[in-house]
Structure formats: structure tokens, C-alpha cells
N, C-alpha and C positions, 0 to 999 in steps of 0.2 A: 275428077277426084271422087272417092267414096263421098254419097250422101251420109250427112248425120253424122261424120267421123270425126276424133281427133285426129292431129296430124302435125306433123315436128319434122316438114317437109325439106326445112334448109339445114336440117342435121342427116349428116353419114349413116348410112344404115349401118348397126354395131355387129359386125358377124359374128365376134368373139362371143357375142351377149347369146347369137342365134346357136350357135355351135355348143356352147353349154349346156341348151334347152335341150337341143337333137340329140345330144352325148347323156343326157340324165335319163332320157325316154327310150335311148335305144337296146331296148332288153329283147329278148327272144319272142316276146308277142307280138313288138309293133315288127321287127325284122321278118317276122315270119310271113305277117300279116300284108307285107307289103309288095315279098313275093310270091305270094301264093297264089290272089286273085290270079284266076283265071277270065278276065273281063265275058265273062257268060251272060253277063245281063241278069239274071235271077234279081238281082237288088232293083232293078231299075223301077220295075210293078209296084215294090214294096214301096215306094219315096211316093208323099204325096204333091211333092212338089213338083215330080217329075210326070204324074198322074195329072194333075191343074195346069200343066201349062205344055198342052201338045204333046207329050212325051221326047221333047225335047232332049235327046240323049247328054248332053251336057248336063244335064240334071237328074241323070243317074250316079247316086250315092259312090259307084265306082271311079268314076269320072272324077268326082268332087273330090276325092282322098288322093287319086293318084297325080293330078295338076295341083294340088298344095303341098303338104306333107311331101309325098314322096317325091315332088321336086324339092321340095328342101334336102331330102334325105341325097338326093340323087347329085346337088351340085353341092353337096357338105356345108349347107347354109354360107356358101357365096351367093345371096339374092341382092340383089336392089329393090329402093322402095317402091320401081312403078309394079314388079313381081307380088311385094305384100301387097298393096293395094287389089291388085285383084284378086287376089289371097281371101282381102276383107270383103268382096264382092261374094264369093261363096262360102266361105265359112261362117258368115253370120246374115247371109245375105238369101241363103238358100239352105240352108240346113238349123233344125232347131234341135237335134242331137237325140233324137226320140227313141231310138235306137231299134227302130223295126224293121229296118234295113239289115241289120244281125241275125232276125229270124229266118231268115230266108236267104244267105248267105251258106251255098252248101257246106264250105269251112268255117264261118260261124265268125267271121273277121267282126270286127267293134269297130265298125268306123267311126260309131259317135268319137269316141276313147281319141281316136285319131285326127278326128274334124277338132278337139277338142284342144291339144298339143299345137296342132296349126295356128289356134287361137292364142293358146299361149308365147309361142314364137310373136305375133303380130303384135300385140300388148306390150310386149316386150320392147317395141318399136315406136309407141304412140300411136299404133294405127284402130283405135278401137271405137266402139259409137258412143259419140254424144252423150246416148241419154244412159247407156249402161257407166259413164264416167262420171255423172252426177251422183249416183248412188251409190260410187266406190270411196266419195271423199264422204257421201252423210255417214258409212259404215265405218270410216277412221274417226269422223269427229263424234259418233253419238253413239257408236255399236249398231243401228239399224237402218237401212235403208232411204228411211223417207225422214231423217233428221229430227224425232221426235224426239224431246228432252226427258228426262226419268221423270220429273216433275211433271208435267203434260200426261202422259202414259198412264201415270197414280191418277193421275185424276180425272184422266176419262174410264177407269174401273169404277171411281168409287161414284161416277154418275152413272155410266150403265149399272150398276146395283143399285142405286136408287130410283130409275126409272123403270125397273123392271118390279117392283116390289108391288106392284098393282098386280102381276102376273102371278108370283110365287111367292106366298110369306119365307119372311125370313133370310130371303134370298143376300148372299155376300162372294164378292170378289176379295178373296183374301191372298195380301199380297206379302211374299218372304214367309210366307209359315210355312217352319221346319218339319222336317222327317214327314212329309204327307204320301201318298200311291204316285201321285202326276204332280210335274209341275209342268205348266198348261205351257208351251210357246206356240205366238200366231206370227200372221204376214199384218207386216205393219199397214199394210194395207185397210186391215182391219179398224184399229184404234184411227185413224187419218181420217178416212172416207165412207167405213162402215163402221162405225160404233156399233149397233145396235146387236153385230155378230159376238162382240163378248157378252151382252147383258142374253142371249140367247144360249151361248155356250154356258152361261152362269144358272141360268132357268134349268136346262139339262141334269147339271151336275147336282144340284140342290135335289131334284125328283129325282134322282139316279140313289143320293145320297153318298157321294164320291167325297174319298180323302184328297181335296185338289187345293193349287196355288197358282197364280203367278207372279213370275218373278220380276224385281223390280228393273232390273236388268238382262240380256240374255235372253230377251224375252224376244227377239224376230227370230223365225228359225231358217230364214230364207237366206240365199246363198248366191246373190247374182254374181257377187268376184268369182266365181264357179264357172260361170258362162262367159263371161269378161276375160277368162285367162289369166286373172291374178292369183296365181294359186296360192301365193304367202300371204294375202290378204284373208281369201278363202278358206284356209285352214284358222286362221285366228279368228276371222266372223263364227266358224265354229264353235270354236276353242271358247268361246264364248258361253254358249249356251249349256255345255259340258261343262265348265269350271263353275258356272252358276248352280246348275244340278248336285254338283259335288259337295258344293258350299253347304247348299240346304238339307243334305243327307234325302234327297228322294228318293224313289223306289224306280218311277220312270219317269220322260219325258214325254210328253201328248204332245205331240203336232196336229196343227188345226187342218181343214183342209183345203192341204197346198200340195201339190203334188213333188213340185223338185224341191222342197224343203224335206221334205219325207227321203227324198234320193239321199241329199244332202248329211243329213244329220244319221242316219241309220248306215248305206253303203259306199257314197266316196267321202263322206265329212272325217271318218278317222282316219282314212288315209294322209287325206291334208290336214291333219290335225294332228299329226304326227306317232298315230298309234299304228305300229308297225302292223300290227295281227290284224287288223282290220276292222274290228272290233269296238262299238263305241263305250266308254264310260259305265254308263248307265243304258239301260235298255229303254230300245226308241219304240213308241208306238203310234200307229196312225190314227187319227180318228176315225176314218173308216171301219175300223175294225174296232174300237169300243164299243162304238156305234151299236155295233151289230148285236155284240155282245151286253148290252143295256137291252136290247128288244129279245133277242133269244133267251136271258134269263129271266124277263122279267122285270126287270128294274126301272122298264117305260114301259109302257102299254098304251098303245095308239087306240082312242076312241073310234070303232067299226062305222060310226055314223060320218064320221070325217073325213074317211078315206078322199083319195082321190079318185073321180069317177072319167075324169076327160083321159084321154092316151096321153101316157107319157114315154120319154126314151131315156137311155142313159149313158152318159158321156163317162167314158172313160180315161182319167187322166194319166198318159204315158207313163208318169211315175210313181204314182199309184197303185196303177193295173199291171201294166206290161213287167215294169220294173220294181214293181212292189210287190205285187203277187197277193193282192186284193181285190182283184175281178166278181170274183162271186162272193165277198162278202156285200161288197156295193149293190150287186144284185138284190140280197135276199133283205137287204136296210129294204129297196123301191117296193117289195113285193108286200111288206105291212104296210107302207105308205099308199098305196095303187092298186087301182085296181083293173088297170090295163096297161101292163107294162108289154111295151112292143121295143125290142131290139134292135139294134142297126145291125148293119152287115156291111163288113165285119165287126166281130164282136170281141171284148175283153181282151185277151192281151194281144190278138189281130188287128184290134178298131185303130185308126187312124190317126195321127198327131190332130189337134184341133188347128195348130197352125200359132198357137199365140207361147208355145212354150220356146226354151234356149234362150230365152233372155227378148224374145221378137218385143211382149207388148213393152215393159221400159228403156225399148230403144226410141220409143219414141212416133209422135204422128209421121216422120218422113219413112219411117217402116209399115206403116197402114196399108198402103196401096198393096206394096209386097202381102202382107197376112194377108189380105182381100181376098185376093188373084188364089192364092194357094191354099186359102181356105173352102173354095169352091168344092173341093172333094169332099171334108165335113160337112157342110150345105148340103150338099145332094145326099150323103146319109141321110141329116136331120127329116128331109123332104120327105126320103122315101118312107119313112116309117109311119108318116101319117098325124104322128105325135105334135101336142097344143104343149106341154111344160118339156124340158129338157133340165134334168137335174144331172148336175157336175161337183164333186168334192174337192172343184181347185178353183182358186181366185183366176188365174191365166184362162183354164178353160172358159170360166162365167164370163169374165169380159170378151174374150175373143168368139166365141157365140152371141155374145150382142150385140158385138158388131157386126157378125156377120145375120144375125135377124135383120138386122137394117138393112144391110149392103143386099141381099138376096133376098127377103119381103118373107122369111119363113114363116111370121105368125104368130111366133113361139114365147112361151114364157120360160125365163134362165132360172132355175131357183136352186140351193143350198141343201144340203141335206137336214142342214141345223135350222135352218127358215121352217123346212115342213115338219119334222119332226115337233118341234116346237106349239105350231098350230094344230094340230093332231094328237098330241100325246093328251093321258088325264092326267090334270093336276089332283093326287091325293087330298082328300078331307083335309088331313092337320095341316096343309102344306096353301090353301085356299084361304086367301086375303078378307079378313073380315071386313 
């Protein structure tokens, strides 16, 4: 049996349910897509999974799409479960949908898109993991992830702004104020385990002097029914954060940084959100790219005594970089921050999945061992570059680099872009706590 999985073993596989899914998705990309590979291998270099573990051609991105998906497509979803189940062995078991395997596809196939459908087929079945099925009932009962109540949430803002008011006079987390530039959503991750990243975010915004909010609600912007295959779930976890933005008459949405929240909400969230153009609501912005835009105009200014002097390198998050198309703002954020910024190779929307995105790190410790093993190719980046801090603008990256500091002895410190900027930036005269 799949580790880690649901499973509704002594139920009939539903074909009619599987045949729905194949009939909704079968439009002229995935048709095309399915016969067009030329099994050339080009994709196989590009997977890091298939890179970490011998080059085991099973674990060439080709491979993976055409023994799932296109045997569903091929026996018109007459499967059986022992069929999904090893469905569930590579579709979530060896792919985290990163989608770099597309760069290098000479027709430019989306397998993620495809790995992705597969998943939804299997869901569709009970066959999904554990720990990505914990997080689809806190997102019915609570709207976020990690089951935090509105009440909890207010109230770890209104202690991170109190415990930051040593740092920044006057500093507030203001929560529902209307018509503001941003209303801020993060990974719940944040409020749960990191407090300390809102009263930081909050620091920012006050010396930035930003029109900001968060919302009482609406406020995770992260999308694991996404990766889970629930896509009617997926679109409403959205739907969420759009009807909240609506509500308050914002200007934009800020995502903090998370990198498939950024995918999520900006390019596949209106899809399953039911916005046919594509098009979200309200305009999505990353933080990586305020970021940037706070130190290019002016509006922070890092103390030249602070900088950083040890090598650092910079992890680029799949959805972010590759699929956000913020590579070089990311950059030019490290280069006020540093003062020996050393690159991996490859780099920006080339670099590598880190191994902890698709949903790997909340499936759970029986998925560890898996990110370990195939996280080996990020490790040997980290290695080569020589670099002591590794700065990432996603939760998935940060923790899946500390595990793998541990698991491979790299040395390194994992740190936030909002951590260093924070420490480094001047606090203005008026803005300095008497």
C-alpha cells in the first residue's frame, strides 16, 4: 500500500467519477501533449529526481506522464485501484510539479499540468496522502490550513505589534481597514510556528510607510487542495482571499513569501476560481518584488555597516523564479543585503526544485526520507557555492533546506529575506523608540 495514504480500499473504483475528470481535461493541449512526446529523453536531465537517484529512467518526467495520465487516457479510465495506487507512487511520490521539466521539452509539453490531473483522477478515489488530507478538512472548517480560528490569528497580530514596538515606534498590525494599496496574506505557517514574521513584516511596512492591512479572514494564501487534486476545494480556498480583497475595496493583494501561494493566487487560483480569463480579481503581488521596490526607491535603506560579509547564495523558489518571473528581482533584494553573493549553478529560472515543494513537506515525516534522497542535487548546489547563509523567499524552500543542512552537514544558515532586511535596514529618527 502507498505510505502515508488514504485509502477506501474495499470501495469499487468509480470509472464513471474517473471518465468525467479525463472528459473535462481532454482539450487539444493535453491530446496533443500526449502524442507528441517523442520519448527523446531531453526532460530526463532536467528532473531532479531523476538526477538524485542514479538516473533511473523511470524517473524521467516522460516516463512519469505517460504510465499515469496517458494510461488513463489510453484505457478510457477503466483502472483499478491497484493501477491508482501506483499512480499515487509517482505522482506525488516523485514529482513536485516544478515545472522545469517544460523548459526543456523541445515542444514545450506541461507535464506538471498533467502530473497534476493524474492527481486529481486519484483524489477523486481516496487515494491521496495523509498529511495533504489533514489540511483539506482545516481549510473547510477554518479557511486555512493549519486550523487557526479568526480569533487566534487577531490576536497573534495584535501581540506581534506589541512586541515589536521596542523595534519601530508606533508600529501596528491593522486588521479590516478598508480601501488600503495591500491587503497583506501569509502562510499560516507564519502565525502557528513563526510569529515573529508578521511583527517583522509589520516593522517593514511602518519604515516603508505603506498603505497596508490584514484581513481577518482570507488571510492564508496558500493552496495545498492545489496539489491534493481537489480542485473544487482549491478554487474556493481561493475564492477566499479574492472575495475578502473585494470586500475591503483593496488596491492589491501581497503575498508573503511563499512561492506556490504566489502560483496559486496570481496564475492557476482564477482559473479554479472560476474566472474564465484567467485573470485574478484584484492584482496579485509578491513580496519579492515590493521588496525590491522599497530598497530601489528608497523607502528602506540598509545600513552599509551591516551588510553581510560571510558568502551567501540564493535559492530560488520554483514559483517564484521559474514560474513567477522574479529571478532578478530576488537577486538585486541579496546584493544590498551582501556582500558576497555567489550563485548556484544553475541559476534563476534554470536552479533546481529544492525538493520540499507539490505539496512533499505537509505530506508528512513518512515523505522525509523521499525529500532527503532527492534533495541531494540542491545540497550539492548549496556545497558548491561555498556559501555560510542561504536566503529563500519561501516557507517549503526554508524548511526543506534545513533539513537538508542536517541530513548533508552543509553548515549553512537558512534565512528570510524579511529576517535580514529587518536587521540591516535604518530605522528613521521619528520612527526610533524612545
Amino acid at each position: 500500500m502507498p505510505e502515508n495514504s488514504n485509502h477506501m480500499t474495499d470501495q469499487p473504483v468509480n470509472v464513471e467519477k474517473i471518465k468525467q475528470i479525463l472528459d473535462a481535461n481532454n482539450g487539444a493541449r493535453i491530446r496533443t501533449w500526449l502524442n507528441i512526446c517523442a520519448r527523446c529523453g531531453l526532460c530526463a536531465e532536467s528532473c531532479f529526481f531523476y538526477l538524485a537517484k542514479d538516473k533511473d529512467p523511470k524517473l524521467s518526467p516522460a516516463y512519469k506522464f505517460k504510465t499515469t495520465l496517458g494510461e488513463m487516457y489510453k484505457k478510457k479510465g477503466n483502472v483499478d485501484r491497484e493501477f491508482l495506487e501506483k499512480c499515487y507512487e509517482i505522482v506525488w511520490g516523485e514529482c513536485t510539479t516544478c515545472k522545469r521539466c517544460s523548459m526543456y521539452c523541445p515542444f514545450g509539453i506541461d507535464i506538471a499540468t498533467m502530473i497534476s490531473t493524474a492527481r486529481t483522477v486519484c483524489w477523486s478515489q481516496g487515494i491521496f496522502p495523509e498529511g495533504l488530507a489533514r489540511t483539506l478538512t482545516n481549510y473547510r472548517k477554518t479557511g486555512n490550513q493549519m486550523g487557526t480560528s479568526e480569533e487566534d490569528f487577531v490576536e497573534t497580530c495584535e501581540w506581534m505589534a506589541e512586541e515589536f514596538e521596542d523595534e519601530v515606534k508606533g508600529i501596528t498590525i491593522p486588521i479590516d481597514k478598508p480601501g488600503v494599496k495591500y491587503m497583506y496574506t501569509v502562510n499560516p505557517r507564519e502565525p502557528v510556528y513563526y510569529p515573529q514574521d508578521l511583527g517583522m513584516a509589520a516593522q517593514i511596512f511602518t519604515v516603508a510607510g505603506e498603505d497596508w492591512t490584514m484581513p481577518s479572514s482570507g488571510w492564508d494564501c496558500t493552496n495545498l487542495p492545489m496539489f491534493a487534486g481537489d480542485r473544487a476545494l482549491a478554487g474556493k480556498v481561493v475564492n477566499n482571499m479574492y472575495k475578502k480583497a473585494l470586500e475591503l475595496g483593496v488596491e492589491k493583494i501581497l503575498i508573503t513569501e511563499c512561492g506556490h501561494a504566489y502560483r496559486s493566487a496570481a496564475f492557476e487560483g482564477p482559473y479554479l476560481a472560476g474566472y474564465a480569463d484567467g485573470k485574478p480579481p484584484v492584482e496579485i503581488v509578491h513580496s519579492v518584488q515590493l521588496l525590491y521596490e522599497y530598497l530601489r526607491d528608497g523607502r528602506i535603506s540598509i545600513d552599509p555597516d551591516k551588510r553581510i560579509e560571510e558568502p551567501v547564495t540564493y535559492q530560488d523558489p520554483c514559483n517564484v523564479s521559474r514560474n513567477g518571473g522574479l529571478w532578478e528581482e530576488g537577486r538585486k533584494i541579496v546584493e544590498y543585503l551582501a556582500k558576497d553573493f555567489r550563485d548556484m549553478s544553475p541559476n534563476r529560472e534554470h536552479n533546481h526544485c529544492c525538493g520540499g515543494g507539490g505539496g512533499f513537506i505537509p505530506m508528512g515525516s513518512e515523505f522525509k526520507s523521499r525529500r532527503m534522497v532527492s534533495g541531494k542535487v540542491k545540497a550539492e548546489q548549496i556545497k558548491a557555492t561555498g556559501a555560510k547563509i542561504v536566503i529563500t523567499p519561501c516557507h517549503n524552500c526554508f524548511d526543506q533546506i534545513t533539513d537538508l543542512n542536517e541530513e548533508y552537514e552543509l553548515g549553512v544558515k537558512v534565512a528570510s529575506l524579511k529576517e535580514l532586511i529587518c536587521e540591516e535596514m535604518i530605522i528613521p529618527d521619528h520612527l526610533k523608540p524612545e
